[in-house]
LOZAFI-287632 format. One record per residue: x, y negated, z of N, C-alpha, C, O in turn. Coordinates in steps of 0.1 Angstrom, whole numbers, padded with zeros to 4 digits, always signed. Atoms other than C-alpha are relative to their C-alpha. Layout:
XYZXYZXYZXYZ
...
//
This chain:
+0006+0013-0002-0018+0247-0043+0009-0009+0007+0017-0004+0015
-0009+0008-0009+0000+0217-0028-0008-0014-0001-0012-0022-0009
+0004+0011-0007-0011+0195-0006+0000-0013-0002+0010-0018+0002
-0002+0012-0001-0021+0160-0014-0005-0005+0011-0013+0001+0018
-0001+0012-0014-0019+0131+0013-0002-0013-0005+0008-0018-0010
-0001+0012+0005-0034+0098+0002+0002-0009+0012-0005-0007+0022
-0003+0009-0008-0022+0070+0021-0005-0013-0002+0000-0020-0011
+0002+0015+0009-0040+0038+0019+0001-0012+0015+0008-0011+0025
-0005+0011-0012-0044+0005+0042+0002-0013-0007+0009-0013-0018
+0004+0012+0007-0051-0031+0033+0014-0005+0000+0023+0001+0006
-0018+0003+0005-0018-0053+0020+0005-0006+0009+0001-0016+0015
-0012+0003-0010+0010-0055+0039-0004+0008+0016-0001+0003+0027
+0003-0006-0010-0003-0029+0064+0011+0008+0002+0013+0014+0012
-0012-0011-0005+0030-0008+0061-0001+0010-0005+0001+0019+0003
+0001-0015+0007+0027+0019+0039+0006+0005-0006+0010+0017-0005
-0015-0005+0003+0053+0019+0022+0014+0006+0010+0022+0016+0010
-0013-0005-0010+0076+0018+0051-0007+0011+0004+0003+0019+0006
+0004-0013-0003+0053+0049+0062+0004+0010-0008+0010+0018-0001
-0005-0006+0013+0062+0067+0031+0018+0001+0003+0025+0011+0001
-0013-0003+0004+0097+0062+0034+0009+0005+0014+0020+0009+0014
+0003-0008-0011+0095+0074+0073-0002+0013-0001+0003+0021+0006
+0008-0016+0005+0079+0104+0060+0013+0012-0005+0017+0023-0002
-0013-0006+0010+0107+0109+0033+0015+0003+0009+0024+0009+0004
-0015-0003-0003+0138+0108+0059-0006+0011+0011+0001+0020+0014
-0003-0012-0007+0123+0130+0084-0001+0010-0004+0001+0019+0004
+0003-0016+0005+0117+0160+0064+0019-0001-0010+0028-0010-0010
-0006-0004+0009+0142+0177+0039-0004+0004-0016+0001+0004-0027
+0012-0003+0012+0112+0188+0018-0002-0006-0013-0010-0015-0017
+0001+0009+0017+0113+0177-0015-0021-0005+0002-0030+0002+0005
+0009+0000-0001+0083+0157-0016-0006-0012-0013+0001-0022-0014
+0002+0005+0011+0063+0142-0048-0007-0015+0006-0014-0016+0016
+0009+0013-0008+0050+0103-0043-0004-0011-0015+0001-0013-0026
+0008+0002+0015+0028+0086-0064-0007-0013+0001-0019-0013+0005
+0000+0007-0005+0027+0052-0061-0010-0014-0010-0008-0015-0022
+0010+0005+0010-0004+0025-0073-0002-0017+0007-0010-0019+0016
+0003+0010-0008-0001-0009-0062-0010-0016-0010-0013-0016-0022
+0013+0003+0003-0026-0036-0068+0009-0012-0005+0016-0019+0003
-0009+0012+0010-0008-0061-0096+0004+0009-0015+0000+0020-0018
-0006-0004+0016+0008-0054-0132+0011+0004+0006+0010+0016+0008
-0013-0003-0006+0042-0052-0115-0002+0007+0011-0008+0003+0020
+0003-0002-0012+0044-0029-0092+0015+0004+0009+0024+0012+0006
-0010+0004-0009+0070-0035-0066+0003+0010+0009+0015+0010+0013
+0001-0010-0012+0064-0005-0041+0009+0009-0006+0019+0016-0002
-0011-0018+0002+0079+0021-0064+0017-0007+0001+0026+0001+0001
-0013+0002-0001+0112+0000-0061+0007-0001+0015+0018-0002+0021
-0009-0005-0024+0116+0006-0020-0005+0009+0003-0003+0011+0015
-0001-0010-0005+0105+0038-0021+0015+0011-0001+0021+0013-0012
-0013-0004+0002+0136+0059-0009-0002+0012+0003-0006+0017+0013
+0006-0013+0006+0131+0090-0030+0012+0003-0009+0021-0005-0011
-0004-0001+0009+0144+0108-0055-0008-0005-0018-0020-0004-0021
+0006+0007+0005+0141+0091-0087-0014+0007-0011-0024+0002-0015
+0009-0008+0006+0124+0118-0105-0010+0004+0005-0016+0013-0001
+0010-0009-0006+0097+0126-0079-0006-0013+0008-0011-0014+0019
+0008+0014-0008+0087+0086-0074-0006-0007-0014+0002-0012-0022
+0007+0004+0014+0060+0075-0103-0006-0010+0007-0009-0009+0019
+0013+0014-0001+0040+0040-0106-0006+0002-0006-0002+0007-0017
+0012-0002+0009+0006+0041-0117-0008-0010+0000-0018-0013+0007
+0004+0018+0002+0003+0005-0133-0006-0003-0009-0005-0014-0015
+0010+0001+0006-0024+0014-0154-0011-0008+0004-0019-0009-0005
+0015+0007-0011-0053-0006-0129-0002+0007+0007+0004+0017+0005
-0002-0004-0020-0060+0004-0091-0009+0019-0002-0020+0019-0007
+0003-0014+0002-0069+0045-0093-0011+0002+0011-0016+0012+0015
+0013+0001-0009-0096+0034-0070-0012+0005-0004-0021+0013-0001
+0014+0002+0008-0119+0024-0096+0000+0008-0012-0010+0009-0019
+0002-0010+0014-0110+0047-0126+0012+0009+0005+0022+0006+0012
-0008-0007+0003-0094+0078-0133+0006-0005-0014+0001-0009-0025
-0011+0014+0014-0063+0061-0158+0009+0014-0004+0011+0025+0002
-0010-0015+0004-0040+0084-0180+0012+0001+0008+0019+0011+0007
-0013+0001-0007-0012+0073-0156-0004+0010+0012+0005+0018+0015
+0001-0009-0011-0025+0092-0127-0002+0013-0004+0002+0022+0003
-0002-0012+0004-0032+0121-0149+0010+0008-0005+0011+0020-0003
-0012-0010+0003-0002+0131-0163+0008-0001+0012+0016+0009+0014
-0010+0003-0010+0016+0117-0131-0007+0011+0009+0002+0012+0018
+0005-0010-0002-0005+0146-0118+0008+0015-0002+0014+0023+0006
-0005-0012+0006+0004+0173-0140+0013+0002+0001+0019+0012+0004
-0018-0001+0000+0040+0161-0142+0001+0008+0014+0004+0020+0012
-0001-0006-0012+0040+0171-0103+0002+0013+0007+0007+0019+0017
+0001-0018-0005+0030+0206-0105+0007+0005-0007+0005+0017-0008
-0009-0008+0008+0058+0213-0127+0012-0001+0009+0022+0007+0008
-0012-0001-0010+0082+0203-0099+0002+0009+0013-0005+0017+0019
+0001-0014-0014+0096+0222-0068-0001-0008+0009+0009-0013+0015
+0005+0010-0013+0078+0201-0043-0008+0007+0013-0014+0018+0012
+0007-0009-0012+0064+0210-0007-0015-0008+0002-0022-0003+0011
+0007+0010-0005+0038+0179-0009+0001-0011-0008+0011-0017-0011
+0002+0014+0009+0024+0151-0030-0005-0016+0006-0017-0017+0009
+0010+0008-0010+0015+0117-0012+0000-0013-0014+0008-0018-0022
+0001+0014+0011-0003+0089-0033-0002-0011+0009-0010-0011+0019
+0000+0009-0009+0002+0058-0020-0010-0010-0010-0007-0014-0021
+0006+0008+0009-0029+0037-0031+0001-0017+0003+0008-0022+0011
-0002+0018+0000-0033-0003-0037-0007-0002+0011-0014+0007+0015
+0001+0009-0011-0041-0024-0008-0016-0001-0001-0020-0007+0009
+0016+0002+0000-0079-0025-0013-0008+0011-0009-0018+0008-0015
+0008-0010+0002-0088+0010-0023-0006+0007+0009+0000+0008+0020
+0008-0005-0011-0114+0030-0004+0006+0019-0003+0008+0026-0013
-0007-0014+0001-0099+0065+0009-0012+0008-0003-0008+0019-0002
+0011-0009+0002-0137+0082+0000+0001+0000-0019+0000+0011-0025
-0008-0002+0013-0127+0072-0037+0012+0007-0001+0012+0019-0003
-0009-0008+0000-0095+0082-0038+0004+0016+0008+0014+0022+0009
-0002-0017-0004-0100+0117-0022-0005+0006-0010-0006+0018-0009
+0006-0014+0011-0115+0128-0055+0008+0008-0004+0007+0020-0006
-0009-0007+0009-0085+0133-0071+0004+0012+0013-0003+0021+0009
-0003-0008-0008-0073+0158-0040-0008+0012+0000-0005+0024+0001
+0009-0015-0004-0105+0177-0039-0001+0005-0012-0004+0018-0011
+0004-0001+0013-0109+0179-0075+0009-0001-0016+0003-0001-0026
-0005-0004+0008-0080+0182-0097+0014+0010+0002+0024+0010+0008
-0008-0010-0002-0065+0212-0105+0014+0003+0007+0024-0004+0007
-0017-0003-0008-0034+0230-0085+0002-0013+0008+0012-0021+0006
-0001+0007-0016-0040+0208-0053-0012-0004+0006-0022-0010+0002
+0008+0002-0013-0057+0208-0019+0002-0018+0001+0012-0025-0002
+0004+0010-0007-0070+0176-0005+0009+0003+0015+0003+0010+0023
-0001+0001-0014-0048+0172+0028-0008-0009+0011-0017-0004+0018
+0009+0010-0008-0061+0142+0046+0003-0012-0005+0013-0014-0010
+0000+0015+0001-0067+0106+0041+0007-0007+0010+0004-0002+0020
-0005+0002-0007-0046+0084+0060-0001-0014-0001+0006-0020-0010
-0002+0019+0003-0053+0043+0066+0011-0003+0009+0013+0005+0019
-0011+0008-0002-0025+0024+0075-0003-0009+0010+0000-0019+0003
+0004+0013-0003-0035-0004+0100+0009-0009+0011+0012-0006+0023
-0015+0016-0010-0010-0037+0116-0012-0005+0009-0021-0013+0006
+0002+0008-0011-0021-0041+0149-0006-0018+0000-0017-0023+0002
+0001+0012-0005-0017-0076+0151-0006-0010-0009-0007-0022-0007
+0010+0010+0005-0039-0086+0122-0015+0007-0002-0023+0003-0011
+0013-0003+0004-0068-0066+0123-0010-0009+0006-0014-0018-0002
+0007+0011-0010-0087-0086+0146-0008-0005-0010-0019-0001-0013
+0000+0007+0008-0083-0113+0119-0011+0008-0012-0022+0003-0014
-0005-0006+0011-0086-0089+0089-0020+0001-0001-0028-0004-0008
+0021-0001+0002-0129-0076+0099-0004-0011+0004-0016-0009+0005
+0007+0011-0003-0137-0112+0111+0000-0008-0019-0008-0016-0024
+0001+0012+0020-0128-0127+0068-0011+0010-0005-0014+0022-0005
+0014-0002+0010-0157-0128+0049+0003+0006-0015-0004+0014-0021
-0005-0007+0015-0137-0120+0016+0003+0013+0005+0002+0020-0006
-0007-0012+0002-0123-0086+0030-0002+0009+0012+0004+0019+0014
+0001-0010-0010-0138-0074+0059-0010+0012+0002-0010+0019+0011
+0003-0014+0006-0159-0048+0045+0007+0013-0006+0007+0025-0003
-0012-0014+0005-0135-0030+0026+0011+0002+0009+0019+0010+0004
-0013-0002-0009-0107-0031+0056-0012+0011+0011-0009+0023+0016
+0007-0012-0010-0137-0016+0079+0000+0011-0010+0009+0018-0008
+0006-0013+0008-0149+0011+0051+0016+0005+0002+0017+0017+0007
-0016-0008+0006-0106+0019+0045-0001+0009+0018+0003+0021+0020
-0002-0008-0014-0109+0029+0084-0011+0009+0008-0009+0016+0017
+0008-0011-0002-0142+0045+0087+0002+0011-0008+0006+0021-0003
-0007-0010+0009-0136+0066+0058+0005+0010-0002+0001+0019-0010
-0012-0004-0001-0101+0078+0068-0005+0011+0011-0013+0010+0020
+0000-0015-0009-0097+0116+0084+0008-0008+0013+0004-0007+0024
-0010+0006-0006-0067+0093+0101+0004-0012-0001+0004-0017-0012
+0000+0013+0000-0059+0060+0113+0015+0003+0007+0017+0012+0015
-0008+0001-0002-0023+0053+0117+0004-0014+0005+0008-0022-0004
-0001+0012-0002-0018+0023+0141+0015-0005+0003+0023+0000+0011
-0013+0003-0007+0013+0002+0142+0002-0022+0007-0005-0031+0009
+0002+0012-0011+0021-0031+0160-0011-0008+0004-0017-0018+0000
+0012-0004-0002-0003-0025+0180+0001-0011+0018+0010-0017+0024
+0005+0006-0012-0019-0041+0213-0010+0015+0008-0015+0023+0000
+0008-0006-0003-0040-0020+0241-0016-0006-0006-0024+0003-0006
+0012+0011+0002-0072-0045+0229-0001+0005-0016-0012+0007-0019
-0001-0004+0007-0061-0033+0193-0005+0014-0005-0012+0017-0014
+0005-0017-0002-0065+0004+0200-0014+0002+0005-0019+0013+0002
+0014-0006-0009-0101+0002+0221-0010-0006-0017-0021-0001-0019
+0005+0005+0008-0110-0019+0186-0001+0012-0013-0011+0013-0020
+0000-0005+0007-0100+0005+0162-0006+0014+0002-0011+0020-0007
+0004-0010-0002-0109+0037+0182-0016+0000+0002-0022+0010+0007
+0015+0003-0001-0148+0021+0183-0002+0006-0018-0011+0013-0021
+0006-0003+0012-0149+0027+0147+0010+0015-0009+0006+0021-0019
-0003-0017+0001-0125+0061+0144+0005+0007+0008+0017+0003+0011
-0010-0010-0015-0114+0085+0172+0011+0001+0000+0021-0002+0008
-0018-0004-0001-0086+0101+0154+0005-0012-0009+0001-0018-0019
-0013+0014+0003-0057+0075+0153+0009+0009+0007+0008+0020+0013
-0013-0005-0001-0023+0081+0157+0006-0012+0000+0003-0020-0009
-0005+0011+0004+0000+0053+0167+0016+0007+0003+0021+0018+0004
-0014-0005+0005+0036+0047+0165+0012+0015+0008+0020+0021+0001
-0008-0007-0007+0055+0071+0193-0007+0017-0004-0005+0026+0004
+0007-0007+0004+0033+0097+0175+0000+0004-0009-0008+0013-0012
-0001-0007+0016+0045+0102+0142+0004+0012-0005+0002+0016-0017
-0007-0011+0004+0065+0131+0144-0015+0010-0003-0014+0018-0012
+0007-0006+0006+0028+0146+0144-0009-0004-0011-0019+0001-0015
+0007+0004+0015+0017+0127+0116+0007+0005-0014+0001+0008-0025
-0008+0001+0009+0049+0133+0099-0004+0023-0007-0002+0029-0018
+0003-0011+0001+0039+0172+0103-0009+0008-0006-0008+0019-0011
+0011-0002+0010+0007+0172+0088-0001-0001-0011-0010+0005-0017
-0004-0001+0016+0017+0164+0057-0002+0008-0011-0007+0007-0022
-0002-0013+0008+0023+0199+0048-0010+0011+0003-0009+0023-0002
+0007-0012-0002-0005+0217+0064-0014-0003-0013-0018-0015-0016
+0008+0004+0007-0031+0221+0040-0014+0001+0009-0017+0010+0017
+0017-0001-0014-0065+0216+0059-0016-0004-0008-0026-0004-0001
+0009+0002+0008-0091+0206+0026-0005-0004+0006-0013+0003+0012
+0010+0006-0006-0107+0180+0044-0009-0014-0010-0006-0025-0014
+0006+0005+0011-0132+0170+0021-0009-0009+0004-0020-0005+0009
+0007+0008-0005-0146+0137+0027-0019-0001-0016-0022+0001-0027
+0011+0002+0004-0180+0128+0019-0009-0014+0004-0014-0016+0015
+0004+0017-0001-0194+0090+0012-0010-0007+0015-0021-0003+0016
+0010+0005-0013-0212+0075+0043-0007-0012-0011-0016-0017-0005
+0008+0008+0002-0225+0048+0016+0001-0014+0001-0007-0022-0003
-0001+0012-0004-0208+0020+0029+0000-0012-0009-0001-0009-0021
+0000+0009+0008-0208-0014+0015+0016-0004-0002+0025-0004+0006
-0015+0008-0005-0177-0031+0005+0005-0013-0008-0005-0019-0013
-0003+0012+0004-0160-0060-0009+0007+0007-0015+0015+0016-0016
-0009-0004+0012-0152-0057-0050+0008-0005-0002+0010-0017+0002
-0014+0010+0005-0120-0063-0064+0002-0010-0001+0012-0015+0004
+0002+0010+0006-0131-0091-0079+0001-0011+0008+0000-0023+0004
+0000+0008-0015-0127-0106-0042+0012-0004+0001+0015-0013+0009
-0016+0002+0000-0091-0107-0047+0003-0003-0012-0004+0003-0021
-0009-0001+0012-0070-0118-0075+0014+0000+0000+0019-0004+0010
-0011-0004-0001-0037-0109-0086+0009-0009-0010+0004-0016-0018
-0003+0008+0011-0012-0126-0106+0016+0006-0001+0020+0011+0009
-0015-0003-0003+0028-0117-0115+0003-0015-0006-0003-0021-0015
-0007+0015+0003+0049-0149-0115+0014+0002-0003+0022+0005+0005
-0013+0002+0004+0079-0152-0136+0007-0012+0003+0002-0022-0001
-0004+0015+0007+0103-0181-0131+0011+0000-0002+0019+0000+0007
-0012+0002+0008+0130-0185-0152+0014-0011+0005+0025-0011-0001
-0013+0006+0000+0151-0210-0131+0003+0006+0017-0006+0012+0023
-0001-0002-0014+0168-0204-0094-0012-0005+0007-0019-0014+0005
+0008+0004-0015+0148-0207-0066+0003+0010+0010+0008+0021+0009
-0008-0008-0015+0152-0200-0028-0012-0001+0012-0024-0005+0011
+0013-0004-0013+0134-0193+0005-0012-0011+0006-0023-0010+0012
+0009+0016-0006+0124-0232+0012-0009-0002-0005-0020-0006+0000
+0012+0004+0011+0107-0235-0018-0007+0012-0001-0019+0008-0004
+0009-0013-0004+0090-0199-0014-0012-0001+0008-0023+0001+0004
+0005+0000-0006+0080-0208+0018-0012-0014+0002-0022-0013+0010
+0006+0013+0001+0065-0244+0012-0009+0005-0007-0018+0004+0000
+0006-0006+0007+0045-0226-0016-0009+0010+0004-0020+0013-0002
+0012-0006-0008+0029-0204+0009-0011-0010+0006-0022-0013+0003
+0007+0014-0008+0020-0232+0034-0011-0005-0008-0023-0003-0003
+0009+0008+0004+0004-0253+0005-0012+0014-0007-0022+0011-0013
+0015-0010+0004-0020-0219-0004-0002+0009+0010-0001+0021+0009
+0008-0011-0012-0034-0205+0027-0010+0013-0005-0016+0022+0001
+0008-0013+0011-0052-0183+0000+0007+0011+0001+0002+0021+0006
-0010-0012+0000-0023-0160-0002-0002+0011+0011+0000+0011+0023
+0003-0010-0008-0032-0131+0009+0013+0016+0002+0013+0024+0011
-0013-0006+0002+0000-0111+0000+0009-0004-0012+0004-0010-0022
-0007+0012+0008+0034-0122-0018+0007+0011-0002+0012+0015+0009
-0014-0009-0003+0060-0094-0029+0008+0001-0013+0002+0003-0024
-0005+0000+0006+0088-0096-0048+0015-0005-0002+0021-0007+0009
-0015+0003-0001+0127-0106-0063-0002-0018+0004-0013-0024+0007
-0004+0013+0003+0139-0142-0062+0012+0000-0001+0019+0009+0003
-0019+0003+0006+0175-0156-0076+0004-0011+0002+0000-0018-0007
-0003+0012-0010+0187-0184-0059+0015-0006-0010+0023-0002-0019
-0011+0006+0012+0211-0207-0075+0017+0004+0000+0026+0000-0008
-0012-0006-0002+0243-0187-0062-0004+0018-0003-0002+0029+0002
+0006-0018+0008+0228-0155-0081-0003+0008+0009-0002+0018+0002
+0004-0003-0013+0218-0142-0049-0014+0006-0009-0022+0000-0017
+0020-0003+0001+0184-0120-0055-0004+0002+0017+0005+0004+0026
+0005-0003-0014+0166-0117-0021-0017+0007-0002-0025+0001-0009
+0012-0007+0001+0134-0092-0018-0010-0011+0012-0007-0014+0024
+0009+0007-0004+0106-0114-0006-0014+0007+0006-0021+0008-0004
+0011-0006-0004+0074-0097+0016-0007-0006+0009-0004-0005+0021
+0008+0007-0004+0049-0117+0026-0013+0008+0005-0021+0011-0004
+0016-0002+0000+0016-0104+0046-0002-0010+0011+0005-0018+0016
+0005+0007-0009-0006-0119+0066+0008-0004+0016+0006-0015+0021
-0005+0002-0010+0015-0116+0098+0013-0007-0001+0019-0013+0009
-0017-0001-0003+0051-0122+0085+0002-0004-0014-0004+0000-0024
-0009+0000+0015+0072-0134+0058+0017+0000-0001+0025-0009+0002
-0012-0004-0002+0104-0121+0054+0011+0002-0014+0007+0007-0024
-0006-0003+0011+0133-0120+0031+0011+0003+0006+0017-0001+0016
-0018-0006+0000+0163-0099+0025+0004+0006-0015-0002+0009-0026
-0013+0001+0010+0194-0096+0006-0001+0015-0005-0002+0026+0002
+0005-0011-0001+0189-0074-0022+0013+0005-0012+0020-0005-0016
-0009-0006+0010+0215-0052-0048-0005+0002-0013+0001+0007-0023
+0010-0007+0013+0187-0049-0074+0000-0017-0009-0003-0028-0004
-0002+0015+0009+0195-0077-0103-0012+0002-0006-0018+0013-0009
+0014+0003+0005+0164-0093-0115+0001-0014-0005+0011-0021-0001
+0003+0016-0004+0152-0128-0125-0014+0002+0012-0020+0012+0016
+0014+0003-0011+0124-0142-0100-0010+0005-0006-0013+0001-0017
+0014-0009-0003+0094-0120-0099-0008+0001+0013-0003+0006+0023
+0009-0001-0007+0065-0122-0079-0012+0007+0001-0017+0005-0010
+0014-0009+0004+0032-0101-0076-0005-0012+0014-0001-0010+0025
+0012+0001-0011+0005-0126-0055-0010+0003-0002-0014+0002-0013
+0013-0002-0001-0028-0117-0044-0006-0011+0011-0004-0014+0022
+0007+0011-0007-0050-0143-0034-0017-0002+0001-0024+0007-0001
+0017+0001-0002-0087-0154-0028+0000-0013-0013+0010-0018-0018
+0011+0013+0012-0103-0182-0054+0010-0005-0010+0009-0003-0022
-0011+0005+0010-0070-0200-0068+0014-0004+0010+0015-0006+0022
-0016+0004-0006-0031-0209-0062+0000-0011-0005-0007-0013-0015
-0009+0011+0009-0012-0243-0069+0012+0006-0001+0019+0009+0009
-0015-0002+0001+0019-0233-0086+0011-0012-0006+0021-0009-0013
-0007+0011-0001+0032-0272-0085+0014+0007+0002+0023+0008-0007
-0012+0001-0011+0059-0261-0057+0014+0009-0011+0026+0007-0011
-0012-0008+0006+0075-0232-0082+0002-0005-0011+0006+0003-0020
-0006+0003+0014+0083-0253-0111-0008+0006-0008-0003+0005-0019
+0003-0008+0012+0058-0230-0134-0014-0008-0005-0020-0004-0015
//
């Protein structure tokens, strides 16, 4: 049997970079299964893995259906020599959903559920009316709360609504559990939450250069944006990886040739005046 570990946590909570924390402290060949909430999915291109044992499952969010992408991406798994499978889900899936697949399909244990959560915007994150049902349910839910840039006021808030948390000087025993298998089979508390339908998504092509000013002007004029991730190609052929959450927007220089691609997620509507499209 081999241990799955789903990892979830609202967007831009860090999950990725958890995942790829995960992947340098061990040696362990480990399978990852990656479902991010857009057509494009951007996550499987910064996970640092081997290429054969890192799938996207960009069939629609594995929250709300079982998709043939997660089933063969399944099966494929148990044909490999892995110590551990971790599915990293979309940004607004509930970990009481996605533990079915753990408890319940063949040749693998349920390890634990694991939410993701950034310190410095939760606060924010259960006070919005669009999204603060499903960011509570992602953390009631969860066997484990993984906190990172974090405050003491942060911690007394998060451990009101789950005990076990784990923050950052603490990972080596997060990073350990991984592999124990412990069948921790969750079971619905019922909660309410916010439907997808609460978010929308969009991938943005643009066909001519563009650069960080006009990126960033483009946020400014849609305070909707609720996450931003993707290439851009700047008029000295330059691509630069672009990641926008609620706390931060950052770009870096990247080696991966692309034209401009974007995955946003927003609330009601965007103006896309600023990108020329």
């Amino acid at each position: 049997m081999i241990p799955l570990t789903v990892i979830c946590g609202y967007l831009g909570s860090g999950k990725t970079t958890l995942i790829n924390n995960i992947l340098q402290s061990t040696k362990k060949p480990i399978g990852v299964l990656v479902n991010d909430f857009g057509e494009l999915n951007i996550d499987e291109q910064l996970i640092l893995n081997q290429d054969d044992l890192t799938i996207a499952l960009t069939n629609g969010c594995v929250c709300c259906n079982l998709n043939d992408d997660l089933g063969a991406s399944l099966e494929f798994m148990l044909d490999q020599d892995i110590d551990a499978v971790l599915l990293e889900s979309s940004g607004v899936a509930l970990p009481v959903k996605m533990s079915n697949y753990g408890s319940t399909w063949p040749g693998y244990n349920l390890n634990q559920t694991i939410t993701v959560v950034e310190g410095r915007t939760i606060k924010d994150l259960l006070s919005d009316k669009f999204v603060s049902k499903t960011v509570e349910a992602q953390i009631i839910q969860s066997d484990l709360i993984y906190l990172n840039r974090f405050s003491t006021e942060d911690v007394e808030l998060i451990s009101k609504l789950n005990s076990e948390y784990l923050v950052d000087d603490e990972k080596e025993i997060l990073y350990e559990s991984i592999f124990d298998i412990k069948n921790l089979l969750l079971k619905s508390k019922g909660l309410p939450y916010e439907d997808h339908n609460q978010l929308k998504s969009d991938v943005l092509q643009i066909n001519h250069p563009i650069d960080e000013k006009t990126i960033l002007k483009f946020i400014r004029e849609n305070p909707g944006i609720e996450r931003l991730k993707g290439w851009i190609s700047d008029s000295d052929k330059n691509t630069w990886l672009v990641q926008k959450t609620r706390s931060e927007c950052n770009f870096s220089i990247s080696n991966y040739e692309t034209i401009s691609r974007l995955v946003v997620i927003y609330k009601d509507k965007i103006n896309l005046e600023t990108l020329g499209i």
